[in-house]
ZAMARGU-4260 file (C-alpha; in steps of 0.2 Angstrom, whole numbers, plus 5000, padded with zeros to 4 digits):
<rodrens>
0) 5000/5000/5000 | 5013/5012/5005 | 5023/5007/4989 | 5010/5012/4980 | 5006/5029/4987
5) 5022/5034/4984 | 5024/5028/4968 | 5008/5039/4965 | 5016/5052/4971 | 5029/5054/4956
10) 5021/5044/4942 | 5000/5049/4943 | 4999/5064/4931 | 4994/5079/4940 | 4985/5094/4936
15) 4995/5103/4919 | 4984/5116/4912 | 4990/5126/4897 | 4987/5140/4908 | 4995/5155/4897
20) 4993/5159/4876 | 5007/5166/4865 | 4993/5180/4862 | 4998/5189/4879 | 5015/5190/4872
25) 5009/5196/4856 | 5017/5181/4848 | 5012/5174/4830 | 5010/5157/4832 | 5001/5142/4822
30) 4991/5127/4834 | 4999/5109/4829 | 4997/5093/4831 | 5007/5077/4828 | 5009/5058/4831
35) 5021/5046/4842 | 5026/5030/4834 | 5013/5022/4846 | 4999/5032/4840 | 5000/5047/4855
40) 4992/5061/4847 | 5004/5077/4855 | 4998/5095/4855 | 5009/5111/4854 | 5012/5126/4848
45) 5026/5133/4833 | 5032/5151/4840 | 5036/5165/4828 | 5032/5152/4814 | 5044/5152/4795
50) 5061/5153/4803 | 5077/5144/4798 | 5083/5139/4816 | 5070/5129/4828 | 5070/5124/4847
55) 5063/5112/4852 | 5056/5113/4870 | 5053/5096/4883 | 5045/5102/4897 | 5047/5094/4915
60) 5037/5082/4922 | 5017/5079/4929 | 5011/5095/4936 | 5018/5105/4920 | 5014/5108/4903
65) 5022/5116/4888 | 5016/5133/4896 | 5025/5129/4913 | 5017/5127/4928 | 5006/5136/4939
70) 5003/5134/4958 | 4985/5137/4955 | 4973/5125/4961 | 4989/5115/4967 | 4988/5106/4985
75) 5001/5100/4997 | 5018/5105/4991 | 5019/5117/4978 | 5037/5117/4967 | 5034/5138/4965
80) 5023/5150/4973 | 5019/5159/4957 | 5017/5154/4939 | 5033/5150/4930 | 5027/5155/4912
85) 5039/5146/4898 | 5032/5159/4886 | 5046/5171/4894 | 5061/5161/4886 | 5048/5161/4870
90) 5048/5177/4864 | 5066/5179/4869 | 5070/5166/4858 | 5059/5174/4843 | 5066/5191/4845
95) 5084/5184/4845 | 5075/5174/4825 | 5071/5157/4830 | 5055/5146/4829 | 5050/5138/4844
100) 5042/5122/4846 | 5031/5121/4862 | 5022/5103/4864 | 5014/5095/4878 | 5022/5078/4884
105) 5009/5062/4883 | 4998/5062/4898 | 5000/5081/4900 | 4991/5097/4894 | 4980/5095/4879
110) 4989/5080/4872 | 4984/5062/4870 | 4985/5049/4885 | 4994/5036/4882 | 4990/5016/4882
115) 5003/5017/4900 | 4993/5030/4910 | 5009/5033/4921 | 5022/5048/4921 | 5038/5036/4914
120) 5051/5050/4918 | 5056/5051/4901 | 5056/5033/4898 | 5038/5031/4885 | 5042/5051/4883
125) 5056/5049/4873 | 5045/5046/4859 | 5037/5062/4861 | 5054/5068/4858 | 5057/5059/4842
130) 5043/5063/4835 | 5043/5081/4837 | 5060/5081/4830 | 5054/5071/4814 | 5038/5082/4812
135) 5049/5098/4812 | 5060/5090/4800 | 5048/5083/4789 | 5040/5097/4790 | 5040/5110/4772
140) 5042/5124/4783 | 5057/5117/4791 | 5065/5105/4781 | 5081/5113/4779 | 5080/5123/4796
145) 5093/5118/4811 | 5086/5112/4825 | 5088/5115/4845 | 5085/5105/4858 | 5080/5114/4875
150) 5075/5104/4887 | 5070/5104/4904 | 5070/5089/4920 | 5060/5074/4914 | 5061/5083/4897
155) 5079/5080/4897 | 5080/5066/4903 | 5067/5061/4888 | 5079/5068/4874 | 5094/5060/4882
160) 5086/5043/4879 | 5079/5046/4863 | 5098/5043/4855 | 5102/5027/4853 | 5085/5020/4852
165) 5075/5016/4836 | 5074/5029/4824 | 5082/5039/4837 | 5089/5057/4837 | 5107/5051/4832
170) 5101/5052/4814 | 5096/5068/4811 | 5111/5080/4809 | 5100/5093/4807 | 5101/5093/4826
175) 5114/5107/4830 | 5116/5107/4853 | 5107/5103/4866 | 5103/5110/4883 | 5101/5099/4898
180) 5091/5109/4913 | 5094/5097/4928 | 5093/5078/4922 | 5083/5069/4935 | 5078/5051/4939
185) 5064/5048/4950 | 5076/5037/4962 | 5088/5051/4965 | 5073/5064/4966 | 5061/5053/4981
190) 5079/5051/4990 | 5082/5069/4987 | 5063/5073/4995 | 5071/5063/5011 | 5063/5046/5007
195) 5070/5030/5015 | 5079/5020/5001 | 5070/5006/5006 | 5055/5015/5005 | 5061/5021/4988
200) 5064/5004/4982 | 5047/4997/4989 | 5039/5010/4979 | 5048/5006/4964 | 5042/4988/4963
205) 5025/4992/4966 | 5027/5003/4949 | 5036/4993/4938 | 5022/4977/4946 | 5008/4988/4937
210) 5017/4988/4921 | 5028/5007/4926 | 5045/5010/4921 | 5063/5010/4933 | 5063/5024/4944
215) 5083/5022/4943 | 5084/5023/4924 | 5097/5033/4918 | 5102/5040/4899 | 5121/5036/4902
220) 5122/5023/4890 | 5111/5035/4877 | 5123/5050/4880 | 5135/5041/4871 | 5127/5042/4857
225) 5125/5062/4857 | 5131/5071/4842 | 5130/5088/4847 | 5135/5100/4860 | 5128/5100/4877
230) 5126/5114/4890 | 5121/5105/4905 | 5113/5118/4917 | 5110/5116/4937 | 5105/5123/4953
235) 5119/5121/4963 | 5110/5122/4979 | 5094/5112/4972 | 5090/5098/4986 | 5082/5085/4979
240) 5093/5078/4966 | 5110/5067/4968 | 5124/5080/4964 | 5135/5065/4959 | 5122/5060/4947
245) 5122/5076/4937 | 5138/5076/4938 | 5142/5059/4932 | 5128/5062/4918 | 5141/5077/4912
250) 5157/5067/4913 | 5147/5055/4899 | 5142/5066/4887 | 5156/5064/4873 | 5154/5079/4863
255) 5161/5096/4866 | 5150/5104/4882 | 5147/5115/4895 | 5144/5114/4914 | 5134/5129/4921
260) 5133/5128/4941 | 5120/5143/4945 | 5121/5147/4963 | 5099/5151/4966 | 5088/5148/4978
265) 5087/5131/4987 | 5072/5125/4977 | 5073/5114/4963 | 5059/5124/4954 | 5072/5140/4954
270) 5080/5133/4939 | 5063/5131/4931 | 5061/5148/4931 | 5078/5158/4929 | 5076/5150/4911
275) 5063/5163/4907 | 5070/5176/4920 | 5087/5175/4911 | 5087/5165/4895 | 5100/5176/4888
280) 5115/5164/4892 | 5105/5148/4883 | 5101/5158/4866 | 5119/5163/4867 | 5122/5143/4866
285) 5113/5139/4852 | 5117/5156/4844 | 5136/5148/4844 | 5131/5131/4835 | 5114/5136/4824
</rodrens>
């Protein structure tokens, strides 16, 4: 029973509104919509549509969407007191010339629920991140654009799986960097919210007993596979994560990259939102390789 709750706790998708429009940005945009290999229907948005150069955003996991995450209607503990509104690195991003890709992860926002109802921590999201990769590049609009991958928490830990997997994003060179916003796996993340390993582990089972995925999976093996260059950016002083994880997550990545240690509030959540505070340093990354 406790398993179970716990497990919950991390894998139940929560409330993830697309709470915000690119129209109070005064953003042009174009609604899309496009299809996992499974059959996932996934909902988003193209930013500043027509460009040459397109991120590619992931966001993080359960309680967010491709608009971020708002506290609102939120019980017990919340990750921010206010709203951390993804449209802020948006518009950056379009006033510096790009394209943006915005889409909600399976299970989350407007997109489609998938045949596992279960938050994976990137495991069945990969997918999601393959096929917005292949929907950009097929796309007439974009076929001969380059292509960013931002992504954030579960969202990165999603992209850094989909290489080395089938059709995964080791074959497309269109894809020019990468930036990692705190990888995370569920393990490290319970033990890092003070949970008992063995408390950890009990939830665990019960997961993977209902047909979940391994809270300890890790993209090390996947990272090799990486093209392209990374920035890897982390709160330094964020609690609930293994520091020797990220780190170790970093030392694998085999391309040229770049560690960025911020030193910002103790809350996991202040990295979520110092990306649309100061996204400056990260359109200066892909400005480098796009």
């Amino acid at each position: 029973m406790i398993g179970k709750f716990i497990a919950n706790m991390v894998t139940v998708p929560g409330d993830s509104p697309v709470f915000d429009s690119p129209d109070n940005y005064n953003l042009k945009y174009e609604d899309v919509t496009f299809t996992a290999e499974d059959g996932v229907e996934l909902s988003g948005w193209i930013i500043n549509p027509g460009k040459n150069k397109v991120i590619l955003q992931q966001h993080f996991a359960s309680q967010c969407s491709r608009a971020g995450y708002t506290p609102k209607g939120k019980s017990g503990v919340k990750l921010w007191d206010e709203d951390i509104t993804f449209l802020r690195q948006a518009k950056h991003f379009a006033n510096q010339g790009y394209s943006i890709l915005m889409y909600d992860f399976r299970n989350h926002g407007k997109s489609g629920k998938a045949e596992l109802p279960y938050v994976t921590g990137g495991v069945e999201e990969a997918r999601d991140v393959i096929a917005a990769v292949e929907f950009i590049s097929n796309h007439p609009d974009y076929k001969d654009a380059s292509i960013g991958l931002f992504s954030i928490c579960m969202g990165t830990n999603a992209t850094s799986l989909a290489f080395g997997i089938k059709d995964g994003l080791e074959n497309y060179k269109n894809i020019k960097a990468y930036v990692s916003v705190q990888p995370l796996n569920y393990g490290d993340f319970l033990e890092g919210m003070g949970m008992p390993k063995f408390l950890v582990n009990r939830a665990n089972k019960a997961n993977l007993n209902r047909g979940g995925k391994e809270f300890y999976a890790t993209p090390y093996e996947n990272l090799k596979k990486v093209h392209v260059p990374v920035m890897v950016f982390q709160n330094s002083n964020d609690p609930w994560t293994n520091m020797n994880s990220v780190k170790k997550y970093y030392e694998t990545i085999p391309t040229e990259k770049k560690m960025v240690w911020a030193d910002l509030e103790k809350k996991r959540a202040a990295a979520y939102d110092y990306v649309g505070s100061k996204p400056q340093e990260f359109v200066d990354f892909f400005n480098k390789y796009m």
